[in-house]
Every structure is written in C-alpha cells, then in structure tokens.
C-alpha positions as a printed Julia matrix, in Angstrom:
256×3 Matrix{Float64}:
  94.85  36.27  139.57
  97.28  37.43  141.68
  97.61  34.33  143.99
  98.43  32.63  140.59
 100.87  34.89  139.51
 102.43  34.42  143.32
 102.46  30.73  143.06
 104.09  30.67  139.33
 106.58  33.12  140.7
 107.22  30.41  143.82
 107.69  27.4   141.58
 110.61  29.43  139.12
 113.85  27.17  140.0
 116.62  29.5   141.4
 119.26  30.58  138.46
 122.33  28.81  138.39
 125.69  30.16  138.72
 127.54  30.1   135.7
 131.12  28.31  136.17
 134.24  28.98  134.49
 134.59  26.36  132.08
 138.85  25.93  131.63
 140.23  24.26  128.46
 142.28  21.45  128.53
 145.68  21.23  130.31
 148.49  21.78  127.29
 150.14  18.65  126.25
 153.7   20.26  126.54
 155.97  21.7   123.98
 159.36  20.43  123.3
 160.93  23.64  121.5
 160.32  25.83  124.16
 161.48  23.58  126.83
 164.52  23.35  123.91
 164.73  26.49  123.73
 163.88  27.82  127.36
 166.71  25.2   128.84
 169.1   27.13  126.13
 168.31  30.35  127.0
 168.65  29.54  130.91
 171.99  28.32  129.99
 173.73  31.19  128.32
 171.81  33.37  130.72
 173.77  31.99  134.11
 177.12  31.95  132.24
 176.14  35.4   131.83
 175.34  35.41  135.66
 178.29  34.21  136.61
 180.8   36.19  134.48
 182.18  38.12  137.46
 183.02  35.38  139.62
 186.27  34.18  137.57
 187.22  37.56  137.06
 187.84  38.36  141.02
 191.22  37.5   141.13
 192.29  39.15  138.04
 190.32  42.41  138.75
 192.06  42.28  142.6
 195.54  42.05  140.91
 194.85  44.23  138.14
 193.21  47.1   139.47
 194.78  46.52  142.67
 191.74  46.32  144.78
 191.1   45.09  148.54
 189.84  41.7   149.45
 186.59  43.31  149.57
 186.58  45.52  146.35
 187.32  42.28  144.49
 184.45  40.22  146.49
 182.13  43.24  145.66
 182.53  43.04  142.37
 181.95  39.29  142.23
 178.83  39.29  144.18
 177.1   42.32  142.75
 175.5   40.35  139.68
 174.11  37.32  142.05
 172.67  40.15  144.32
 170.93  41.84  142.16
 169.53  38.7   140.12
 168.3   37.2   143.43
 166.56  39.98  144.19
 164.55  40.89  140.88
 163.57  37.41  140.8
 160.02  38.35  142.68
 159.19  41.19  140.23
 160.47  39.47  137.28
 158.43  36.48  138.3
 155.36  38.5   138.67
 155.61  40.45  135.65
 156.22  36.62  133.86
 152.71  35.94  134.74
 151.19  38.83  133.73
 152.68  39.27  130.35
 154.22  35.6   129.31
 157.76  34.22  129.05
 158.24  34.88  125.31
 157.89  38.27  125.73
 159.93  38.78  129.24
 162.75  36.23  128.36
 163.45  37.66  125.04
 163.03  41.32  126.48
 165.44  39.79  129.08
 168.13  38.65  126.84
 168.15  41.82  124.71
 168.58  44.35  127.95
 171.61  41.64  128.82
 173.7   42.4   125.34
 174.11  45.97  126.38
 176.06  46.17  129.74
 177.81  43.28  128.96
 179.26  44.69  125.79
 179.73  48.01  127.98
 181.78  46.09  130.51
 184.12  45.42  127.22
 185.15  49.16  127.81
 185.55  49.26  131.55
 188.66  50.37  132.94
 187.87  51.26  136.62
 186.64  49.19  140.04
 183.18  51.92  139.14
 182.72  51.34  135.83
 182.91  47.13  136.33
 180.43  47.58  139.4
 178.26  49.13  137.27
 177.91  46.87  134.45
 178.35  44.31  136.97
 174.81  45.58  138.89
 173.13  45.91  135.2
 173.79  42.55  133.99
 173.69  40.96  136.54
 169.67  41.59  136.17
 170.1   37.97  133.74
 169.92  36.09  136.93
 166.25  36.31  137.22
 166.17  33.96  133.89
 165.82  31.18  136.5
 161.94  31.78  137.33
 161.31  32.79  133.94
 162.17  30.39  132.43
 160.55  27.83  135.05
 157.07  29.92  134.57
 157.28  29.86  130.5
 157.71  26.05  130.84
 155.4   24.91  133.28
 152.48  26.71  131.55
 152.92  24.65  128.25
 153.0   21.27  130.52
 150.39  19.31  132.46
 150.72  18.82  136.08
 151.94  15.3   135.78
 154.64  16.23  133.18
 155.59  19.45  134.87
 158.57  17.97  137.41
 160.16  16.18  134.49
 159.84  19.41  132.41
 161.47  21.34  134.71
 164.47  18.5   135.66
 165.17  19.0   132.0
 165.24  22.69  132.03
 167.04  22.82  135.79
 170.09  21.35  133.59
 170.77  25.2   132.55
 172.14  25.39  135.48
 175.41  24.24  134.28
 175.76  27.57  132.38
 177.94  28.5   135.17
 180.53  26.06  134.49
 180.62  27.93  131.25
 181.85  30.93  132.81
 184.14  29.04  135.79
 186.34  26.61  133.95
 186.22  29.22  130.31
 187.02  32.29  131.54
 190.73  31.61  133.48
 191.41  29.63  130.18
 190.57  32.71  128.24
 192.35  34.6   130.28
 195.58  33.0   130.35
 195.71  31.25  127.02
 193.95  33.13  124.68
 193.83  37.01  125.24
 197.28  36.89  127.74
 199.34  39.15  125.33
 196.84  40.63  123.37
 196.36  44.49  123.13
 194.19  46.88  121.05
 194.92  50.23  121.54
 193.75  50.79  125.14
 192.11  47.77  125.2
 193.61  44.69  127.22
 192.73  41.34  125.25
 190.68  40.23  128.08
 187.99  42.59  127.61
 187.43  40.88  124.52
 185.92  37.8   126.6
 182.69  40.3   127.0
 181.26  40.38  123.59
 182.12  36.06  123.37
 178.95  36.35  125.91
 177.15  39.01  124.53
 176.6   38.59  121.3
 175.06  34.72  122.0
 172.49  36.86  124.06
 171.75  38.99  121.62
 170.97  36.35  118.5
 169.21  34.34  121.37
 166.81  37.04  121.76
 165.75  36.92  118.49
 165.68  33.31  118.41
 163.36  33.01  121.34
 160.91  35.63  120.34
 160.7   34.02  117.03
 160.34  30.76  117.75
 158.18  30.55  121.32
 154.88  30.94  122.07
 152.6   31.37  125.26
 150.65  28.94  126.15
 146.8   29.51  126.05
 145.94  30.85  129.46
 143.71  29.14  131.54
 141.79  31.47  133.52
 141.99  34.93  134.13
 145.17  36.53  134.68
 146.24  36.2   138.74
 145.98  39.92  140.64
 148.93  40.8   143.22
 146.8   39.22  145.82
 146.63  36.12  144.27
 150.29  35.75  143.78
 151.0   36.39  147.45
 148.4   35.01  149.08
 150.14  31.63  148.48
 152.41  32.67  151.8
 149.04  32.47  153.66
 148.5   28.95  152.87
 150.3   27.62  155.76
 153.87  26.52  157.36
 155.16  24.23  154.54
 155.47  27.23  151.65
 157.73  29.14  154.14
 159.53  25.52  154.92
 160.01  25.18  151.1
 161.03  28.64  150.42
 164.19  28.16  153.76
 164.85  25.2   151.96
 165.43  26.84  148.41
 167.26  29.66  150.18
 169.78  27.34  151.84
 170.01  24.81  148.75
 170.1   27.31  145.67
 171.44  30.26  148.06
 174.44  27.51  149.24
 175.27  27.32  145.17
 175.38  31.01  144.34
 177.71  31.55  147.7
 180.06  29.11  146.56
C-alpha cells in the first residue's frame, strides 16, 4: 500500500505558476490628451511669469543684476527640481488627481504675488509657484497611460505643443505692462500687479475642469515600488545618454 501511495504521489504533475494576466492596452483618450495639452499650457505660462518681469522688477525695486536674475530663475529651479517627486507621486496616485491638486496649490501664490511689494515677498511667491513647472511629467505620465505603445509618441507630440505656454507669458506680459496697466493705480496697488490674477484665476477654473472631466486609466499591474522606478538607471549607458541629452535640450530652453 504504501509503494502505491509513493508511486501516485510520483506521477502528480508539478503545480503551475499562476501568471499575471494584464488587460488590454487602452485605446487612448482624446479629452484628456485635450485637456492634459491645456492644462500643460496655462501651467508653463504660469512657469514662466517671472522671466518678463526681470527688467521691470530691476528698475522698479532697484535691484542688482543678480537680484533681478534671482528672481527670474527661482520658479524654473524649483519646477526642475520637484519634477522627480512629482513624477513619482504621478504614478502612485494618477494624473487626475496630482494635476488638478497641482493647479489648485498654483492659484494661491500667484494671486499672493498680486500683493507683493518687496525683492522677499516676489522671491517667495516666485519659489511657491514656481512648483507648476513639474506639470511637464505629469502631464506626460497621465497621457501615456490612456495610450498604447504605438500611439504613445504621437500622443505626446500633441501634448509637447504646451510648451508654447511660455510664449504666453514672453510676448503678453511687456504688452501688459506697457499698454494696458502703465498708468493704472489702486490704492497701493500698481496696475501691473493686476497681470497676477489674469493667470490665476485660469488655474483655478482649470482645476475644476480637469478633475471633473479626466479619468485614470485602468492600471495594468500592480502599482511600481521606489525600486522599480529607479532601477531603470541600472539598465545600462543609453538611459543616462538620454537623460544628458534632455538636460542639454530642455535645460538649453529654460536657460534661455
């Protein structure tokens, strides 16, 4: 009996690992690549609000060279910086939820810098806002995830296009400045703090709008750990060639 039960116990086929089964790849989404390629828009005229401004702060407040180049870097600094973090946390919890959160923390030192008076104060708000900057990868994450591979570079050509948003600070601002709020005064308010709030409050209804209207994709998998995320810089030579690349190509832009 027992050299049966050893011999049934022999023939038993091994058990079979049980693999992830993923669902389908989504077939893309055309209001949140609408909507995402929007958001990215307002969000690096946002980014780039300080720039314009140098000149005028440097004359008005009568700041050094570098006060005024301070001022007009702080934002980019700051927004190039968070973009790891940011990125991660995009992953983790989905770009509705970040972008929107995003835009909504924007609205408030932006409408602050409306009541600035001193180099400090416009650092300050400058450091805060300039946290918009990081739209870039989440925007870029939200995107891809509702795309297939093969659609993904066209999906992301369209959304890249937000990166015109700057010109929307640039070439506005000076005309703002001059032509618009030159002579205007409200109480102790020059008219050229006004041009804060023209920024703001787009932020603010776009917040709404893009937690209203976006969704997540389904997720495929589990979520990825810290380990995963990083362990793409183990992969080999060409990530780091592609990440000196995107620091001389996108850091080149953000100098000029």
């Amino acid at each position: 009996m027992a050299e049966i039960t050893q011999t049934v116990v022999k023939k038993r086929p091994p058990k079979l690992e049980k693999k992830e089964v993923l669902p389908p790849e989504p077939p893309g989404n055309s209001r949140v690549l609408f909507l995402a390629t929007t958001a990215f828009f307002l969000s690096f005229a946002i980014w780039a609000l300080y720039a314009p401004f140098g000149p005028y702060f440097r004359k008005w407040y009568d700041l050094s060279a570098g006060q005024a180049l301070t001022i007009a870097a702080i934002p980019a600094l700051l927004g190039s910086v968070l973009r790891v973090p940011v990125g991660i946390l995009t992953d983790r919890y989905g770009g509705r939820r970040v972008f929107s959160v995003l835009l909504l923390f924007a609205f408030f030192p932006v409408v602050a810098a409306m009541f600035a008076n001193s180099y400090l104060a416009l650092l300050l708000c400058g450091l805060f806002f300039g946290t918009i900057g990081t739209s870039f990868i989440i925007g870029i994450t939200h995107v891809s995830s509702w795309y297939p591979q093969a659609a993904q570079g066209t999906a992301l050509g369209i959304y890249g296009i937000g990166n015109v948003g700057t010109i929307l600070a640039t070439i506005v601002v000076p005309i703002l400045i001059e032509k618009v709020f030159k002579d205007v005064q409200v109480g102790p308010i020059s008219g050229w703090h006004f041009i804060f709030p023209i920024y703001a409050i787009p932020a603010l209804i776009m917040a709404f709008v893009y937690w209203t209207l976006t969704s997540d994709a389904p997720r495929r998998g589990k979520p990825k750990t810290f380990g995963d995320l990083f362990s793409v810089y183990k992969s080999g030579g060409l990530i780091w060639i592609l990440s000196f690349l995107y620091w001389m190509t996108f850091g080149g832009f953000v100098a000029f």
